[in-house]
ROKE-467317 format. One record per residue: residue in one letter; x, y, z of N, C-alpha, C, O, CB in turn. Coordinates in steps of 0.05 Angstrom, whole numbers, padded with zeros to 5 digits, always signed. Glycine has a CB too. Example, Ala and Ser with C-alpha at 12.3 -4.5 7.8 and 13.67 -1.06 7.14 Angstrom:
BEGIN
A+00264-00114+00156+00246-00090+00156+00264-00066+00156+00285-00066+00169+00226-00089+00181 S+00257-00045+00142+00273-00021+00143+00258+00001+00157+00268+00023+00161+00282-00012+00114 
//
This chain:
BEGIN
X+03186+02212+02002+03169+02194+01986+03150+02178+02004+03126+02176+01998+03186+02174+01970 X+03159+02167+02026+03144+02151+02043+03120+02170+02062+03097+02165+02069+03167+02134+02062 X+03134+02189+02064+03108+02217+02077+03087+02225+02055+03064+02231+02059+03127+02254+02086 X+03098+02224+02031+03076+02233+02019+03052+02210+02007+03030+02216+01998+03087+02249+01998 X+03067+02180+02010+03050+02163+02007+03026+02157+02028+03004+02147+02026+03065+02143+02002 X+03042+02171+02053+03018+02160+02088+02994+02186+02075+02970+02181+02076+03039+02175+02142 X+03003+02211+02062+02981+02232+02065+02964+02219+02035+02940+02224+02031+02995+02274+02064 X+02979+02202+02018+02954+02192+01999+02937+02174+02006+02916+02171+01993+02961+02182+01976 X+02942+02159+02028+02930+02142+02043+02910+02153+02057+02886+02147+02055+02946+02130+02057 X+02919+02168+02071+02898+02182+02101+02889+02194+02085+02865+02190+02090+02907+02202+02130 X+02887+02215+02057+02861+02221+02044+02856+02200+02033+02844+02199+02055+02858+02243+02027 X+02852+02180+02021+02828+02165+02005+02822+02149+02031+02801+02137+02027+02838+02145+01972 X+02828+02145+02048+02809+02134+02074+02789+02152+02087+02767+02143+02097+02826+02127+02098 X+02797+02180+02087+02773+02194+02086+02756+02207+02068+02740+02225+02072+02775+02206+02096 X+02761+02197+02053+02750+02197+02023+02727+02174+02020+02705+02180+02013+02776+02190+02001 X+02734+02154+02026+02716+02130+02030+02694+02138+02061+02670+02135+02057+02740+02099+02034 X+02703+02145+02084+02694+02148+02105+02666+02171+02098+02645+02169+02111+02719+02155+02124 X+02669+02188+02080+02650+02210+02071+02633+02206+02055+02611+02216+02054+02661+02229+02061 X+02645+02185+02036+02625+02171+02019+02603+02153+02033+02582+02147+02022+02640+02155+01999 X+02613+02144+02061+02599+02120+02067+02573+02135+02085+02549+02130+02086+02620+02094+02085 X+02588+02155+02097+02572+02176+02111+02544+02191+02085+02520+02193+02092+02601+02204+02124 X+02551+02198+02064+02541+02212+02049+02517+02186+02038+02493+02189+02043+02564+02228+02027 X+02525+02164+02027+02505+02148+02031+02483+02128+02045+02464+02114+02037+02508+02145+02023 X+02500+02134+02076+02480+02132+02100+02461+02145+02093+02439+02134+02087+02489+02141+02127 X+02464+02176+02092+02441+02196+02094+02427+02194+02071+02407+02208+02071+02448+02225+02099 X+02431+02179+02048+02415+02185+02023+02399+02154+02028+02383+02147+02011+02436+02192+01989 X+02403+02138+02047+02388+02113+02037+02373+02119+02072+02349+02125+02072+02410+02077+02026 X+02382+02119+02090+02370+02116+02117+02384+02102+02128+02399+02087+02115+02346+02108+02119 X+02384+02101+02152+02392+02077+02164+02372+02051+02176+02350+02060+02184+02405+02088+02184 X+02373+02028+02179+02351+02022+02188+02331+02019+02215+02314+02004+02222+02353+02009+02181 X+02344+02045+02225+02326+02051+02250+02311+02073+02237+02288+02077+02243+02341+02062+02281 X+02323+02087+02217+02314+02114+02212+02280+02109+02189+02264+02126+02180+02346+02134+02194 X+02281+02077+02186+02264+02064+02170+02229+02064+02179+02221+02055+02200+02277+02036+02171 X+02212+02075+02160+02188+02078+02186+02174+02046+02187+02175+02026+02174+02158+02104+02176 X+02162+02057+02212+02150+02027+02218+02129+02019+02199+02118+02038+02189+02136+02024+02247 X+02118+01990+02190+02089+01983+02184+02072+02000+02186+02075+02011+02208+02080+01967+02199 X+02053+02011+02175+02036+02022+02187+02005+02006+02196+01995+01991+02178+02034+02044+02172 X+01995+02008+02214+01983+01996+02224+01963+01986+02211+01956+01963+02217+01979+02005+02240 X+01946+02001+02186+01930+01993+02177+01933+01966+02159+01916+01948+02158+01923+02011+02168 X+01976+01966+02138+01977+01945+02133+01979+01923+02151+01976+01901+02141+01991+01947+02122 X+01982+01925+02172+01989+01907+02196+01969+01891+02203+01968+01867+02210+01998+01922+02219 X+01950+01910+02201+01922+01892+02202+01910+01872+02179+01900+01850+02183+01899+01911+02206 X+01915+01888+02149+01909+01879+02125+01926+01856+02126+01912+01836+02122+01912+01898+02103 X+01949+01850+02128+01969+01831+02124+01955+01802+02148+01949+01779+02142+02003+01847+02133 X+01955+01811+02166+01935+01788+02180+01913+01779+02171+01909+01755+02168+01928+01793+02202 X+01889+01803+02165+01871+01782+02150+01879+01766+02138+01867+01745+02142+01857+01788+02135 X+01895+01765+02122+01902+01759+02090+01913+01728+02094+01909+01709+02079+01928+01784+02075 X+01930+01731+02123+01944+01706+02125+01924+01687+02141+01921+01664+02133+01974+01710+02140 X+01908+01698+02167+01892+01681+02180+01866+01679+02167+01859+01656+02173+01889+01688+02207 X+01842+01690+02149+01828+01679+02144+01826+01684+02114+01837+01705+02107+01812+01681+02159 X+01816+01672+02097+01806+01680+02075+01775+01688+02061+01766+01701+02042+01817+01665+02065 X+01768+01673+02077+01736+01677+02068+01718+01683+02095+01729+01678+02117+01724+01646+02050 X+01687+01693+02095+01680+01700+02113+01651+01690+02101+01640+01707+02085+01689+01725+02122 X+01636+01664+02106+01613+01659+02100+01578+01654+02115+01578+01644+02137+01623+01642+02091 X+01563+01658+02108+01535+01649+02114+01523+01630+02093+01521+01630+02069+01518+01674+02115 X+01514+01606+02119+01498+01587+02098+01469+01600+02093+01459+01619+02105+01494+01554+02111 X+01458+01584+02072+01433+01592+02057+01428+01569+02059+01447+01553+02054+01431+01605+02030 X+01400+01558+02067+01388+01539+02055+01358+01536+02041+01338+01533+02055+01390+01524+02073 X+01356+01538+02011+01324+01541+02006+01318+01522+02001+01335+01504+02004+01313+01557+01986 X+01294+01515+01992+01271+01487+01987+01250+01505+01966+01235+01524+01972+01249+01473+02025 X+01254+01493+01941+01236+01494+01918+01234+01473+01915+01249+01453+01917+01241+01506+01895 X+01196+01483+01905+01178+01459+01889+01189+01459+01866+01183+01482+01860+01145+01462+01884 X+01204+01450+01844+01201+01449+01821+01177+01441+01814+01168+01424+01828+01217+01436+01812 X+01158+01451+01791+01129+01448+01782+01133+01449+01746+01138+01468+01731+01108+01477+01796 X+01127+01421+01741+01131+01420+01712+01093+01406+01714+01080+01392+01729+01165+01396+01697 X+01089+01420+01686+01063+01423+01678+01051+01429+01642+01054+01451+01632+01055+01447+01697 X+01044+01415+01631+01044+01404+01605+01029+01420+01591+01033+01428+01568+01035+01376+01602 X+01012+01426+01606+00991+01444+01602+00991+01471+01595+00973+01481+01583+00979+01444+01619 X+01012+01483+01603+01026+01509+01594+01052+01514+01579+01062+01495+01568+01029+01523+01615 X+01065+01542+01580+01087+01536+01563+01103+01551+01593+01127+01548+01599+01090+01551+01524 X+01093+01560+01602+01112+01564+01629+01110+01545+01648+01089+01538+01659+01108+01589+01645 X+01139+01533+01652+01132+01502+01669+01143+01504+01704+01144+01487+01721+01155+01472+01649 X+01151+01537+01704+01146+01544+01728+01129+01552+01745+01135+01565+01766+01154+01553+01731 X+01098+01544+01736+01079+01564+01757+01070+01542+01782+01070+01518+01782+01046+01577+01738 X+01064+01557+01800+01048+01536+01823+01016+01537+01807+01002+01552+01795+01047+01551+01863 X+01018+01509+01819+00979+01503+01806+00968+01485+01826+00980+01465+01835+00973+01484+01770 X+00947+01491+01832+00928+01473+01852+00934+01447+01836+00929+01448+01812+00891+01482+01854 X+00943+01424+01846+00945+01392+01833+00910+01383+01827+00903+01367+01809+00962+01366+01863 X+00891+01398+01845+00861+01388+01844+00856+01397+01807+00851+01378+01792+00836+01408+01872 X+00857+01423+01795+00850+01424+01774+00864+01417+01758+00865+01434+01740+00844+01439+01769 X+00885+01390+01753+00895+01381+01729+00877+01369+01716+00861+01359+01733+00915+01367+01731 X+00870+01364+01695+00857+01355+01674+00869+01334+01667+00891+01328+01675+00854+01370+01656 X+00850+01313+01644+00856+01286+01643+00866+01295+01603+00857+01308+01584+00823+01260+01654 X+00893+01275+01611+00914+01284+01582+00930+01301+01590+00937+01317+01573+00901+01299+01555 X+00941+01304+01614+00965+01321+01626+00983+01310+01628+00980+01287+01637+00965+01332+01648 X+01009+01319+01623+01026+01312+01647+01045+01328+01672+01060+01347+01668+01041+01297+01635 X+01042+01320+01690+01047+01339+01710+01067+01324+01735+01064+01302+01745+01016+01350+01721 X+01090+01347+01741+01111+01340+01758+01119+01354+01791+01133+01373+01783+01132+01346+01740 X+01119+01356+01813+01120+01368+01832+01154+01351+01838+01158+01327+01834+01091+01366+01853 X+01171+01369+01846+01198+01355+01853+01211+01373+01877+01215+01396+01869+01221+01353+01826 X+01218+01368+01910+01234+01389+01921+01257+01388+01923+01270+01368+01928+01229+01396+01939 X+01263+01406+01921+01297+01413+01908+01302+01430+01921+01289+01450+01917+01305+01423+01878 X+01323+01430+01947+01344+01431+01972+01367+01447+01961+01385+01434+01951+01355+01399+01985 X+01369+01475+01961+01391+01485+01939+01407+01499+01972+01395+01510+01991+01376+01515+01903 X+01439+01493+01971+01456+01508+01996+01471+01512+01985+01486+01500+01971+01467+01498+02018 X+01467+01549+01995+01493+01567+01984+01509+01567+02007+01501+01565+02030+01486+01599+01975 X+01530+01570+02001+01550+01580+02019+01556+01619+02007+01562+01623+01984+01583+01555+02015 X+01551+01639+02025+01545+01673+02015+01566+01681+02029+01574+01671+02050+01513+01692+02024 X+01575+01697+02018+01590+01718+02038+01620+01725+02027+01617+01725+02002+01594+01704+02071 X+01646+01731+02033+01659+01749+02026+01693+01738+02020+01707+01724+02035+01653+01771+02048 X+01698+01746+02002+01727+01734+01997+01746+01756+02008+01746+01777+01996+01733+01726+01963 X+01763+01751+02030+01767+01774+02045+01801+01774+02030+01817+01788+02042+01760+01772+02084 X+01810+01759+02006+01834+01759+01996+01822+01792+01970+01840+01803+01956+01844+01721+01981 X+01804+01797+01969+01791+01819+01956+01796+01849+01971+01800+01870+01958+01760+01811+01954 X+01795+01848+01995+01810+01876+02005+01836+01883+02004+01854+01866+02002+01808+01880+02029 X+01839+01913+02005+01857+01924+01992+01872+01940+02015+01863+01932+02037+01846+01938+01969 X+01888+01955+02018+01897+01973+02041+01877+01998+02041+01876+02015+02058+01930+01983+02036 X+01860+01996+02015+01843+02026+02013+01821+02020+02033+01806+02037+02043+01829+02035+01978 X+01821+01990+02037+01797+01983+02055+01798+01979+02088+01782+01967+02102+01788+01958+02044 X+01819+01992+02093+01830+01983+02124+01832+02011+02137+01855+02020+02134+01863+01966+02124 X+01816+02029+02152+01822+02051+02155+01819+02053+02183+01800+02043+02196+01809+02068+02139 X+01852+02076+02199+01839+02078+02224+01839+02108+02236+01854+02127+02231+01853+02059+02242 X+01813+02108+02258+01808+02126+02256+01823+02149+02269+01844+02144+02281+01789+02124+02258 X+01812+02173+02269+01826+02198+02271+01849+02193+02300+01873+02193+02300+01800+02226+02276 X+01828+02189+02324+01838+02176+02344+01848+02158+02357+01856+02156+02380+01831+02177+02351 X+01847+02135+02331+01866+02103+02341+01847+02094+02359+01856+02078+02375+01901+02104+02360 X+01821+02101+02361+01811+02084+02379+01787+02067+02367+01772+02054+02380+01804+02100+02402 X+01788+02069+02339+01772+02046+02327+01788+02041+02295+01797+02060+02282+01736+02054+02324 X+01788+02011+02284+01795+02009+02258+01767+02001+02247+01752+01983+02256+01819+01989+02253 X+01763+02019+02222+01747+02013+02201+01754+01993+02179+01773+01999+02165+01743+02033+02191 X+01738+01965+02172+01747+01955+02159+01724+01957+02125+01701+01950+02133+01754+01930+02175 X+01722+01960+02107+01708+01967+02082+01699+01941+02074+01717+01925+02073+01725+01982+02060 X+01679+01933+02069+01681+01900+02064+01673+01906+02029+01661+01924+02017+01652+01876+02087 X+01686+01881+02020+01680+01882+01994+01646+01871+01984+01630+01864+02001+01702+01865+01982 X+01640+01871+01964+01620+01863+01955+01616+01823+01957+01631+01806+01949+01621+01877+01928 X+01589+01822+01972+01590+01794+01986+01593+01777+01959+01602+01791+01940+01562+01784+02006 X+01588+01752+01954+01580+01735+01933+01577+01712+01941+01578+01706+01965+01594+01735+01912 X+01573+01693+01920+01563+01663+01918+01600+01653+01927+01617+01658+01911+01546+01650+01878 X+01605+01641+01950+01627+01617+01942+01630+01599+01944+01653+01591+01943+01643+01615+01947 X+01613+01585+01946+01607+01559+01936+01570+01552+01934+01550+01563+01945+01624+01539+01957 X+01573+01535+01921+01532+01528+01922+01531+01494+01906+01548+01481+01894+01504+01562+01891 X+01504+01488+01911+01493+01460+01895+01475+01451+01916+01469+01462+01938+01517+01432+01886 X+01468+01431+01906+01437+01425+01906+01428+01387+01917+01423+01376+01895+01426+01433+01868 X+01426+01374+01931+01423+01354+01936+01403+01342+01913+01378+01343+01913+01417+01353+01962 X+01424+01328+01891+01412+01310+01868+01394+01291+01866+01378+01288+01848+01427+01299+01859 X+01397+01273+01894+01388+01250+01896+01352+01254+01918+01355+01255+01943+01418+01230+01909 X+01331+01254+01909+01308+01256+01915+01295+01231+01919+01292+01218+01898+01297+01269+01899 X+01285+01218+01946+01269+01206+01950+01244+01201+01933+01226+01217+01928+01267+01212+01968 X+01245+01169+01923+01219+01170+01905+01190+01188+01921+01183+01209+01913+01209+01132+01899 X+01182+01180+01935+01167+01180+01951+01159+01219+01956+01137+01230+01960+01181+01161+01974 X+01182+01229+01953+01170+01261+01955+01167+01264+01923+01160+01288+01920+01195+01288+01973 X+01168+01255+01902+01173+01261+01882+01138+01261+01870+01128+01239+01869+01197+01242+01871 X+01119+01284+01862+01095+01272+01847+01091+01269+01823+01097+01288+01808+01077+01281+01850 X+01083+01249+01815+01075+01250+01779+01050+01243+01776+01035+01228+01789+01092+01227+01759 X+01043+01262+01748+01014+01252+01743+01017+01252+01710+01026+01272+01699+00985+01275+01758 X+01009+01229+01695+01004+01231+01668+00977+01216+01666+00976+01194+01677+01028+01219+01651 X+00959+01224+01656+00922+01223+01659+00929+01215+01618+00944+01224+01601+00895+01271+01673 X+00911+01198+01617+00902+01195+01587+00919+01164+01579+00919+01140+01586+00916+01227+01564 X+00931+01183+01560+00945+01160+01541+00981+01174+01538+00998+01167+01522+00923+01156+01502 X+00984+01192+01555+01012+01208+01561+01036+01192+01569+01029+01176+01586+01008+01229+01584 X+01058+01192+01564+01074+01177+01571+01083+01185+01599+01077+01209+01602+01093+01175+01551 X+01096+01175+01622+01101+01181+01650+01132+01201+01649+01153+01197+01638+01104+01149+01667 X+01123+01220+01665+01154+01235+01675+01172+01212+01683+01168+01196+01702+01151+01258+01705 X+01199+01213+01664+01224+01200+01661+01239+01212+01682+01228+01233+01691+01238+01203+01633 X+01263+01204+01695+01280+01202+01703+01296+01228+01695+01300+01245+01712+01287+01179+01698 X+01303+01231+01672+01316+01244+01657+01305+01273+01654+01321+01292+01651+01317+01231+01637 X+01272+01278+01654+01257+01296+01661+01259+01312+01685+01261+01337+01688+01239+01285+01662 X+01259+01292+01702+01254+01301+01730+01285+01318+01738+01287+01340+01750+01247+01271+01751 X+01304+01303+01729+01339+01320+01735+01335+01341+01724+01343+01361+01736+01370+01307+01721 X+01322+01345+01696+01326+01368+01676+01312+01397+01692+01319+01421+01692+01307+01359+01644 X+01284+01378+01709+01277+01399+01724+01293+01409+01750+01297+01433+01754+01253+01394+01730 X+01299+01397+01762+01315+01397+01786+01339+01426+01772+01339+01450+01779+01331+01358+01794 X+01355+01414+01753+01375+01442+01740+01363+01469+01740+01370+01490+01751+01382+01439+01707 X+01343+01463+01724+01326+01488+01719+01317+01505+01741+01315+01530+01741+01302+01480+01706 X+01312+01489+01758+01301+01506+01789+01326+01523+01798+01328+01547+01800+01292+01481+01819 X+01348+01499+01802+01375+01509+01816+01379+01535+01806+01382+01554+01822+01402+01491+01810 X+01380+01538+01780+01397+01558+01755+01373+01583+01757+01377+01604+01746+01402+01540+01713 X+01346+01579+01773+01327+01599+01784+01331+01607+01816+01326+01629+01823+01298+01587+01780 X+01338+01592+01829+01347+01605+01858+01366+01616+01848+01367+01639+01857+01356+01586+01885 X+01387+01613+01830+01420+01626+01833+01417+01657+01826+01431+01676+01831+01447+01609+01808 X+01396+01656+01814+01388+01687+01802+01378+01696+01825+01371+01719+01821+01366+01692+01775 X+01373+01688+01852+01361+01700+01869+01382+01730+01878+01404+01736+01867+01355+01677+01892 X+01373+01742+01894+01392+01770+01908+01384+01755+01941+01364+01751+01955+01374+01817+01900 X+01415+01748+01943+01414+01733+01967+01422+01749+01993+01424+01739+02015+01431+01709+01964 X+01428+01775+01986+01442+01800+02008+01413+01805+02023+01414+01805+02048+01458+01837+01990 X+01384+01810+02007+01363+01805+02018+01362+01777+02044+01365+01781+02068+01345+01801+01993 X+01360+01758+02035+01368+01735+02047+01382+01732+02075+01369+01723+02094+01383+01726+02032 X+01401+01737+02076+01421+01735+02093+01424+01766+02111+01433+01770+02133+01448+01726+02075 X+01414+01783+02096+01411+01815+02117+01437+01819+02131+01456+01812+02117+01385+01814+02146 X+01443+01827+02151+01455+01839+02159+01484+01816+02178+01503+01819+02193+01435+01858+02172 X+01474+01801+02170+01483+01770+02189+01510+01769+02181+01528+01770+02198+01465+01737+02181 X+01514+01767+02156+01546+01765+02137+01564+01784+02151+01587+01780+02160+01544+01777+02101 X+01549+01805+02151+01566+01822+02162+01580+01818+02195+01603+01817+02205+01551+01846+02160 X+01551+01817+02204+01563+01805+02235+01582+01780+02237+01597+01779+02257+01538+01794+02252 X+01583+01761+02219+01602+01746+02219+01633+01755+02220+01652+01749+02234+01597+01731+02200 X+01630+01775+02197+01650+01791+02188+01666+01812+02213+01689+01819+02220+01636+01807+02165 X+01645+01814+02218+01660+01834+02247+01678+01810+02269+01701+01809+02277+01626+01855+02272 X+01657+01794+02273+01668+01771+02294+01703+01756+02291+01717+01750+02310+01645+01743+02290 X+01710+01752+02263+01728+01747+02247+01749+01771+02257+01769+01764+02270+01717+01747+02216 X+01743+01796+02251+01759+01807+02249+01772+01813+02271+01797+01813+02272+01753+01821+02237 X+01743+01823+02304+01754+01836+02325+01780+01809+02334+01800+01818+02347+01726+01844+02351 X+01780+01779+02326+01789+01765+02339+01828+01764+02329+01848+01755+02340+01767+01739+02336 X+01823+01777+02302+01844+01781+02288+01866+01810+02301+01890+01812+02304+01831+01785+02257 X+01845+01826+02304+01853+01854+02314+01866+01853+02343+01884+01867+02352+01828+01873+02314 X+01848+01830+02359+01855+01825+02389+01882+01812+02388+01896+01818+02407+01833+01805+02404 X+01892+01798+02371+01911+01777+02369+01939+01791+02369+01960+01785+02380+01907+01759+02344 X+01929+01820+02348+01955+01835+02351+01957+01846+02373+01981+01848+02378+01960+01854+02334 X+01943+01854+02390+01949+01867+02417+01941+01886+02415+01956+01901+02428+01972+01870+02427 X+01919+01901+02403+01903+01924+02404+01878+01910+02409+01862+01903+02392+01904+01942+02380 X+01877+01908+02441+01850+01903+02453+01835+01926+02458+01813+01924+02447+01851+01889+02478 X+01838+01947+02469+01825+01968+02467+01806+01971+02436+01783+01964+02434+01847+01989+02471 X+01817+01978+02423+01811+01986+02394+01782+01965+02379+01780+01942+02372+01845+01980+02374 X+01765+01989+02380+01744+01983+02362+01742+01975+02340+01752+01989+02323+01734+01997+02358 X+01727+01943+02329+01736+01942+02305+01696+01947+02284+01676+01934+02291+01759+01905+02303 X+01697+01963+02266+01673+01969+02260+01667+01966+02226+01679+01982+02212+01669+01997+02273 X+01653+01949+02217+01651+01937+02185+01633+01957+02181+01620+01969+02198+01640+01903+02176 X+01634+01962+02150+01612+01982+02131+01617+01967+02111+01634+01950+02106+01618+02018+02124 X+01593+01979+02098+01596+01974+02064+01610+01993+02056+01607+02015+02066+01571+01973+02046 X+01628+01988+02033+01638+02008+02027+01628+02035+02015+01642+02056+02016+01652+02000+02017 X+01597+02032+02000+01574+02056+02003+01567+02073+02018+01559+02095+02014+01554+02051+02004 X+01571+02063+02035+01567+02064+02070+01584+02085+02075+01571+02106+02081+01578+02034+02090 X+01608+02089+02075+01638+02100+02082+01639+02127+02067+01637+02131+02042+01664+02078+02072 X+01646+02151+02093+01635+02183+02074+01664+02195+02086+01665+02205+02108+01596+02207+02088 X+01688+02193+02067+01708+02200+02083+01716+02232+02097+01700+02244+02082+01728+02191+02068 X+01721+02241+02104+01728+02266+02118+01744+02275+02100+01752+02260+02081+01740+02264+02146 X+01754+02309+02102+01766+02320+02082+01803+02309+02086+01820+02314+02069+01758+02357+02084 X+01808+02294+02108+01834+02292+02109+01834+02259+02089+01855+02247+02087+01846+02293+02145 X+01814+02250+02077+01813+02221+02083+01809+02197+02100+01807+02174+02093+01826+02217+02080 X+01808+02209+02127+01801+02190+02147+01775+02191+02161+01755+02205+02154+01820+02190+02167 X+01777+02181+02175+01750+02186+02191+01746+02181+02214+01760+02163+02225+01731+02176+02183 X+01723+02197+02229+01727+02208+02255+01707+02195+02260+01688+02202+02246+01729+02238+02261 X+01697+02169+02282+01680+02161+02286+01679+02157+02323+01700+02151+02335+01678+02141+02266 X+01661+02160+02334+01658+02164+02363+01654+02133+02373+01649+02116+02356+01632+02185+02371 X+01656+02126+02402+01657+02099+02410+01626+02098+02421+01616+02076+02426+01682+02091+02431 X+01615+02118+02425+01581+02123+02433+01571+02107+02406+01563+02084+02404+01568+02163+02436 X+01573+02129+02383+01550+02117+02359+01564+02112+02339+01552+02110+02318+01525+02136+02349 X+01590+02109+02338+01604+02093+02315+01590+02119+02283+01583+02113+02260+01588+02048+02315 X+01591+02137+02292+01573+02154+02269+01603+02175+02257+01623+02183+02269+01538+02180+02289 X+01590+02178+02226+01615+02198+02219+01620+02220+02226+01601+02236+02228+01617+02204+02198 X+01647+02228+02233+01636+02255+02236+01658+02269+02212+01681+02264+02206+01638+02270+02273 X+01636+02288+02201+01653+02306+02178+01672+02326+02181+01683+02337+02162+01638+02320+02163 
//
């Protein structure tokens, strides 16, 4: 009785020992675990060290209010106003802050290349992130003219125009504007991010994502001469 209890023992101990073995191999072990891959490695740092990547804008509009027409945006020589007008010149200081919310990239946007010797980063589409307009105008730059028997540009006038201008720069296309500069910011940001991990060697090179013609594997093969695709 006691012999046959040691052999029920020593099998369900190796019974358990096979099971534990059998689901080693079905889960991994955690060496057998793959590493990060580099591209998230990089994405995960942007993400934590910067978030945004900007260029200031600064424009200067005349606001031009003019009584005389029904479009109260045109420029007009001030010499041919006529008497029974009323007429407004106001400059209005509008600062954008342009450029890129880099919490908007994705892992699809982090690519490296064939050779590890440059990372491509995809930039998203720039935008407005923050903007406004300095409210408060010196009397003194401000012109008014009411000729006749016209009542004088109000206070209340003059803000109404000031909005109106702003809410006309914002429609501007400010990628014209700012050209190629955003981007260069954007690279500067990044190589300093890329250096930090310890891939000093490694090229770091921004596109638009228009820009980006992937190769048939998905990646892309770009040279350290001309940074050019190769297919």
């Amino acid at each position: 009785m006691m012999k046959r209890l040691h052999i029920l023992i020593f099998l369900g101990a190796l019974v358990a020992v096979l099971s534990l073995g059998a689901c080693s191999r079905c889960n991994g072990s955690p060496r057998e675990e793959q590493m990060p891959k580099v591209e998230s490695v990089i994405l995960s740092s942007i993400k934590q060290k910067a978030d945004l990547v900007t260029t200031e804008v600064k424009v200067r509009k005349l606001a031009i209010y003019d009584s005389s027409r029904h479009e109260k945006f045109e420029i007009k020589d001030p010499r041919t106003w006529k008497y029974g007008e009323r007429k407004c010149i106001v400059p209005v200081d509008v600062t954008i802050k342009y450029g890129y919310d880099l919490r908007d990239l994705t892992i699809d946007d982090v690519k490296l290349t064939d050779d590890s010797t440059a990372v491509v980063i995809l930039l998203p589409e720039p935008k407005v992130i923050d903007s406004g307009y300095e409210a408060k105008v010196e009397e003194g730059q401000v012109v008014r003219m009411s000729s006749g028997l016209r009542d004088k540009i109000s206070h209340e006038e003059v803000e109404e125009l000031m909005v109106k201008t702003y809410e006309a720069v914002m429609k501007q296309d400010f990628t014209v504007m700012v050209n190629r500069d955003i981007e260069h910011n954007a690279k500067v940001v990044f190589e300093g991010i890329v250096k930090g991990l310890g891939m000093k060697n490694v090229d770091v090179i921004v596109m638009r994502k228009k820009e980006w013609k992937p190769a048939g594997n998905g990646r892309m093969a770009i040279s350290r001469k001309g940074n050019e695709n190769q297919q």
